[in-house]
N, C-alpha and C positions, 0 to 999 in steps of 0.2 A: 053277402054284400061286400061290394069292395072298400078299401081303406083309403084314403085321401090322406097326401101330407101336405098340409100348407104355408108355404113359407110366408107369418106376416110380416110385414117390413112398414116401419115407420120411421119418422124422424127428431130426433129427441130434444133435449130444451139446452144440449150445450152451447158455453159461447166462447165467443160472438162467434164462430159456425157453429151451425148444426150435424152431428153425426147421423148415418143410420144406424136403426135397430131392427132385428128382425129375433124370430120364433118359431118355432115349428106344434104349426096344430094338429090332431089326426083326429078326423073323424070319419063319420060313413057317407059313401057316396049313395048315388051320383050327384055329382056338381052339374046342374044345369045354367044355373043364372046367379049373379051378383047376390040375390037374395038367398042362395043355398049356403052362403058363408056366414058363421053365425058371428055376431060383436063377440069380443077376447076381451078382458083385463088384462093390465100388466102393473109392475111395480114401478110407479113414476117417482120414488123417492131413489132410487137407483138411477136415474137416467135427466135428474137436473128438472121433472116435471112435475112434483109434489112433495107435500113435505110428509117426513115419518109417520103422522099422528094422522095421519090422511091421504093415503101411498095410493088409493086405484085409481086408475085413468082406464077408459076404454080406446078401442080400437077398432073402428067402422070401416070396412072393406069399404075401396070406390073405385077398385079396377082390380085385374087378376086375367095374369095373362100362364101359358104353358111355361113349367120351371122345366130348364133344357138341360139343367144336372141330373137330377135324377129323372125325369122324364116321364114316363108313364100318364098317369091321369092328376100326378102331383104339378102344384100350381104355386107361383109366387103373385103374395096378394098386396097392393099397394093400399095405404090407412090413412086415413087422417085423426089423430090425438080428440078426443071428445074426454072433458069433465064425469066426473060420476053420476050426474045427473042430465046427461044427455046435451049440454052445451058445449060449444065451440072452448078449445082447450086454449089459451094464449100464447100458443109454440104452435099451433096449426096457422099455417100461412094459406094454403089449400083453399080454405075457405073464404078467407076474403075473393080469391080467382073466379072461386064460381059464381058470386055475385060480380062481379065485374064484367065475365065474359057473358053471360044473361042479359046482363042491363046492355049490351054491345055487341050481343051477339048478331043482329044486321052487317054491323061493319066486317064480319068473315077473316077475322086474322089469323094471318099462316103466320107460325114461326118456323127457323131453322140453327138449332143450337148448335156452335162446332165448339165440343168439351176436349178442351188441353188436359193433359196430368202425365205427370212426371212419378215413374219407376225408380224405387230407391234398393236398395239391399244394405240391410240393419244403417247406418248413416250415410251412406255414399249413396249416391245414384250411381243407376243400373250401367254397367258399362265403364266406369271411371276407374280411374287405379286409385289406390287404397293408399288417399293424404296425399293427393296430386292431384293434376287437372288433366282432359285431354288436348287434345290438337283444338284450336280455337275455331269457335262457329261459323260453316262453311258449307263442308260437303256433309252434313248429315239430313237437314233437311230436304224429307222422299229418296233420300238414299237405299245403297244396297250392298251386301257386303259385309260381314261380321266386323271390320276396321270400322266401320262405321253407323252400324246398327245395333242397337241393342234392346231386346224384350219381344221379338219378333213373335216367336211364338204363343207366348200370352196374348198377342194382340189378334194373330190368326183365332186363335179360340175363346178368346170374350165375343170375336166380330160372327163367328157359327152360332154358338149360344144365342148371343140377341138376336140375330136372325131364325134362331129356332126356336125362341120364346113369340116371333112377332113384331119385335118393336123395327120401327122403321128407320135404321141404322141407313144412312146413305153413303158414307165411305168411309175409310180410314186413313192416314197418311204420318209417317213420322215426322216428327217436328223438328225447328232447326235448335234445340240442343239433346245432345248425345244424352239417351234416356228418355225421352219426352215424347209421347204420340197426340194423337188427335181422331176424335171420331165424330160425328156429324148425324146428330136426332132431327127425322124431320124431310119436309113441310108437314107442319098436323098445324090444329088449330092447339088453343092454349093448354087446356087442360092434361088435352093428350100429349102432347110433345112436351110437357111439366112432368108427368108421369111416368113416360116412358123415358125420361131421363134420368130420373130417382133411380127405375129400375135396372136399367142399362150400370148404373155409378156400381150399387148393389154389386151386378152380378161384375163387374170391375174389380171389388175388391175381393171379393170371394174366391174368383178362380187364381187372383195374384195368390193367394193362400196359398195354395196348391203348389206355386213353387218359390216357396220361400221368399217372396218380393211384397212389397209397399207398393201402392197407387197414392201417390199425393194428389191435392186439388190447390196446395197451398200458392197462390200469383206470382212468388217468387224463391223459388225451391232454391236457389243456388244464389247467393248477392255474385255483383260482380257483372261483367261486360257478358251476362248470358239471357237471353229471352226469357221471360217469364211467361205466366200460363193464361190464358184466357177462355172464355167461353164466349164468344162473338155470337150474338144472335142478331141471327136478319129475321125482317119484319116486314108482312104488309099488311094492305086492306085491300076490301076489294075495291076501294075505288083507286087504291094507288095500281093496281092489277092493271085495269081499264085505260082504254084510250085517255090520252092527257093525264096520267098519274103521276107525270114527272113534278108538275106544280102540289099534288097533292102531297109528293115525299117532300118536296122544299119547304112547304108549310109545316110538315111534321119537324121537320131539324129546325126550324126556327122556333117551335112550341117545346124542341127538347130541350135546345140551349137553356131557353126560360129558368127549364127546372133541375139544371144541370146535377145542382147541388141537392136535389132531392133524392137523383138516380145515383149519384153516387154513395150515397147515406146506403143504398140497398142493393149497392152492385159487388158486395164481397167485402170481408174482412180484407186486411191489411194491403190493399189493394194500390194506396198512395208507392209500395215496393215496387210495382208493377208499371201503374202510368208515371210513365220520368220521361217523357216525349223523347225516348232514347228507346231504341230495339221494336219497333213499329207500334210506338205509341204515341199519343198526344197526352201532354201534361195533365197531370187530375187535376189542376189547377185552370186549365181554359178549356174551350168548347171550339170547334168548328167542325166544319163539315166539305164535303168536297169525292168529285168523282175521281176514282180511282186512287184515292190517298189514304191509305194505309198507316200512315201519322196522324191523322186525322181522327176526332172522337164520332164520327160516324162517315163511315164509305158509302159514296153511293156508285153503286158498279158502274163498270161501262158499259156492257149491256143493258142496263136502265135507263141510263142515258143516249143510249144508238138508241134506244125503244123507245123511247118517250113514255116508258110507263115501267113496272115492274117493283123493288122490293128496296130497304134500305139497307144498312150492315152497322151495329151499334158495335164498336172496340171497345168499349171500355167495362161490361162486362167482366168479374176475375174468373178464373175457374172453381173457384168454392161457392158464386152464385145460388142464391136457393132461386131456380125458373120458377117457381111460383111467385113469388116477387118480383123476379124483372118483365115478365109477361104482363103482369096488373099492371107495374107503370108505367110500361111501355104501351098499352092500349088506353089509360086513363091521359095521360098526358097528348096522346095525337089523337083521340077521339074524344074528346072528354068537351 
């Protein structure tokens, strides 16, 4: 009988972000189905999610896709944190989604996450001269050229791995500061494109392992006149999909504005570094909205607008984002 290694990967109770954690289980195969993976304990007084005198927490498989490092019949298993007694653990954000997307699941929302993060090497970023700056913000964004690119290679091989785990990576593209990429989970509906985003971060930081590099998530890696990191997720339903969806996304930004201050309570830690309505942002301080404006706290493309229907683009997202929270408020506030 063959051996199975399981990589489980969860997310722990640090704050104000969340890191992940992962573990390696071996057991006997074969793995046919979700239910061949059995619940794990682990030590939540190590990981900010119990205290000493009362450390297990469990860990409930709710996806597991092909692990593309070691390969074989080994699998990385995505968890959600449950209590010792089989209840929702209060560092599981997971959970609240699935009730969300259930109660909503008529309305058919796609998302499309585009995850920023910034390459460091021990305190610099990747590419910077050591207690200097480079040539100022220009020609690096989708650049080419070693004067102008830096991490190249990690990026080729995070983007083979996720596509050889599965997940639905739709592109990649270097960003505009020297260091910094971008990759893009999606269309999935909520759960899955939450998930395969968790996992895609995972396999992010692991293979930076491999060569001596840092993946930050943090909105503003660098102070100063340099862009900071985002995680812009677009959004629809299906009725904004449908003939006349244009009205359908204008009623959405007008029901977002509403709750402006609620989406940002859950759109990333230190995030106020990041929206300074300076480097393609709108202030975390105001709300508007607008086709093709990129300053703006939500784009709506211009293909949306040639179309009279299609999808919105929320900016103000940071890159430390937990998508299981922005996906809930993002469907409870325009469907709700």
């Amino acid at each position: 009988m063959s051996k199975i290694k399981a990589e489980y990967i969860w997310m722990d109770g640090h704050e104000p972000t969340q890191k992940l954690r992962s573990k390696t289980k071996v057991f006997d195969g074969p793995l046919n189905s979700l239910n061949d993976l059995p619940i794990w304990g682990f030590d939540g007084s190590s990981t900010n999610q119990a205290a000493g005198d009362d450390s297990d927490c469990m860990l409930q498989p709710v996806c597991y896709v092909p692990d593309p490092i070691r390969g074989g019949d080994d699998v990385l298993v995505m968890c959600e944190v449950m209590n010792a007694d089989g209840s929702v653990h209060s560092t599981n954000t997971r959970a609240h989604l699935r009730k969300v997307d259930e109660k909503f699941k008529e309305q058919e929302s796609w998302f499309g996450i585009e995850q920023e993060y910034t390459f460091f090497q021990g305190r610099v970023p990747l590419g910077w001269p050591e207690g200097g700056y480079p040539a100022p913000q220009g020609p690096f964004y989708c650049g080419v050229g070693a004067d102008e690119v830096y991490g190249r290679d990690i990026v080729e091989e995070h983007l083979e791995l996720c596509l050889d785990a599965g997940l639905e990576i739709s592109g990649i593209n270097a960003e505009v500061m020297p260091g910094q990429w971008e990759y893009q989970v999606g269309p999935l509906g909520p759960l899955n494109v939450a998930d395969q985003l968790w996992i895609s971060r995972w396999l992010l930081y692991r293979i930076a392992e491999d060569y001596g590099v840092s993946a930050t998530l943090h909105p503003k890696p660098v102070k100063g006149d340099w862009n900071g990191a985002g995680a812009h997720t677009n959004f629809s339903t299906k009725s904004m999909r449908n003939k006349g969806g244009i009205k359908v996304i204008e009623d959405a930004c007008e029901s977002l504005g509403k709750k402006h201050e609620a989406h940002i309570a859950l759109y990333g830690a230190h995030n106020e570094e990041r929206l300074t309505g300076l480097h393609e942002t709108c202030s975390i301080k105001d709300f508007r909205y607008g086709v093709s404006d990129r300053g703006a706290s939500i784009r709506i493309p211009m293909a949306t607008a040639n179309d009279g229907k299609g999808y919105l683009e929320d900016r103000r997202p940071s890159a430390n984002m937990d998508p299981y929270e922005v996906c809930a408020i993002l469907i409870e506030t325009t469907c709700g």
